[in-house]
N, C-alpha and C positions, 0 to 999 in steps of 0.2 A: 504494500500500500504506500502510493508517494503520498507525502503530507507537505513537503516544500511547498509556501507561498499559498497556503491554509491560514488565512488569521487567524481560525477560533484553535489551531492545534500552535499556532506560534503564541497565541495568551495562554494557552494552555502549559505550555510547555516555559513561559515566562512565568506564570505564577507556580510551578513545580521548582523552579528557580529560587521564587521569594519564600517556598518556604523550606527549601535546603538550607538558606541564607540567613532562615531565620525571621526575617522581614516580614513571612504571615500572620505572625502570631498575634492575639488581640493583645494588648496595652489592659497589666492585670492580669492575665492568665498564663500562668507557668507553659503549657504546650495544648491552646487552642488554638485550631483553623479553624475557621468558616469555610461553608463549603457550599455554592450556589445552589437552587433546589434543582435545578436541573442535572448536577451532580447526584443527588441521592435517588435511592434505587429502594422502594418499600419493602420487600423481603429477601430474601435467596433467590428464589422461583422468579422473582422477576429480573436477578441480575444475569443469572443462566440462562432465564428466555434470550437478556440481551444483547451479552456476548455469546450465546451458542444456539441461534434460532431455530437450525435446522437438527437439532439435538437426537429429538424422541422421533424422529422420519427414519424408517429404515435405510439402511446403506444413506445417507446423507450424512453421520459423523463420521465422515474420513480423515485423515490424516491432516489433509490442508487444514479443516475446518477448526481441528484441536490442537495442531503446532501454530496455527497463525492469532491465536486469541488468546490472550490468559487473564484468570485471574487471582490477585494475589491475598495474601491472608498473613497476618504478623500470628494469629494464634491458634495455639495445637487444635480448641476444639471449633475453630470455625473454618481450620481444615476440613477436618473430619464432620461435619456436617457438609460442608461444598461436598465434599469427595461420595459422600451417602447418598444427598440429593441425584448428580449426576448419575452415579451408577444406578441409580434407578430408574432414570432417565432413558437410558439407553438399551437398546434392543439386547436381548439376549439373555443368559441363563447363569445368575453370579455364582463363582467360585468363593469358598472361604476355606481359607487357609488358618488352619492355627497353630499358633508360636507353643513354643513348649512354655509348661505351667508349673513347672516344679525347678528347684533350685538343687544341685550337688555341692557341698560341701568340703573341704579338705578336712584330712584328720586332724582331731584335734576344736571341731569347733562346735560348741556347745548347740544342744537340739532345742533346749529353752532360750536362750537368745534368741533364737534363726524361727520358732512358732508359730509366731503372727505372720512369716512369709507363706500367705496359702497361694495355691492357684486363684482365688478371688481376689485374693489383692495384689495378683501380680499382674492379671487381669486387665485390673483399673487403673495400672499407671498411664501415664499420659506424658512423653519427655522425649525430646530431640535424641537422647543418647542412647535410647534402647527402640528396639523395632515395637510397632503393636502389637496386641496379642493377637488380632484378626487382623487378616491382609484378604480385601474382596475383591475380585477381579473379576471381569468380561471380557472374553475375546471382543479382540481389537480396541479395546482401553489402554490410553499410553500409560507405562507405569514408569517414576521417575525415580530413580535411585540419586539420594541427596550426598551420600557419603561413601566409602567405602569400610564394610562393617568389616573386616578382613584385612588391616594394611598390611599383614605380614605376609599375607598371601597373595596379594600384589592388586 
């Protein structure tokens, strides 16, 4: 998509400017922007309609349509809602995978300590440094690997 010589993407991209710089933020408010209504989007459902139209159309979520759109999320569980919504959005028959639920031990470390670690609560964590406990997939869903959980193994 060329956007060169776009006013509403060169304001756009000027005020994404003022507030890296700082310069948005209201006078009084540690880290507020303002953000015009035509920016705000009433639920999920409607911001997925708006970046991903042809979503829930069979064979219409191709690769173009979900490499050329994104959308982004500062937090774990509004990931994990985007990512629920959409997979169910889309055509087909989800896989679930699940993470192991129990924890090994080395000798040596006490089993009342370590109790309260159940598969329920290892479950519910929620954290950048460990994978989910459920991983839900559909064919032909991009799936993006953030890190490499393995650096020793290259």
């Amino acid at each position: 998509m060329q956007l060169q010589g776009d006013p509403e993407a060169e304001e756009f991209a000027h005020w994404l400017l003022e507030i890296g710089e700082g310069a948005a933020i209201q006078d009084g408010f540690e880290a507020s922007i303002t953000f015009s209504r035509e920016m705000l989007v009433p639920s999920w459902d409607a911001l997925i309609a708006a970046i991903y139209a042809n979503l829930a159309t069979p064979g219409q979520a191709t690769d173009d349509l979900l490499q050329n759109a994104t959308i982004l999320a500062s937090q774990h569980d509004d990931v994990n809602v985007l990512n629920d919504k959409m997979l169910n959005i889309l055509p087909g028959n989800m896989e679930i995978i699940h993470s192991t639920d129990k924890l090994q031990f080395e000798a040596g470390i006490d089993d009342e300590e370590t109790k309260h670690l159940t598969p329920e609560f290892l479950g519910s964590l929620i954290s950048s440094s460990i994978p989910m406990a459920e991983l839900k997939l559909k064919l032909g869903c991009p799936v993006m690997i953030m890190h490499n959980l393995a650096p020793a193994n290259g």
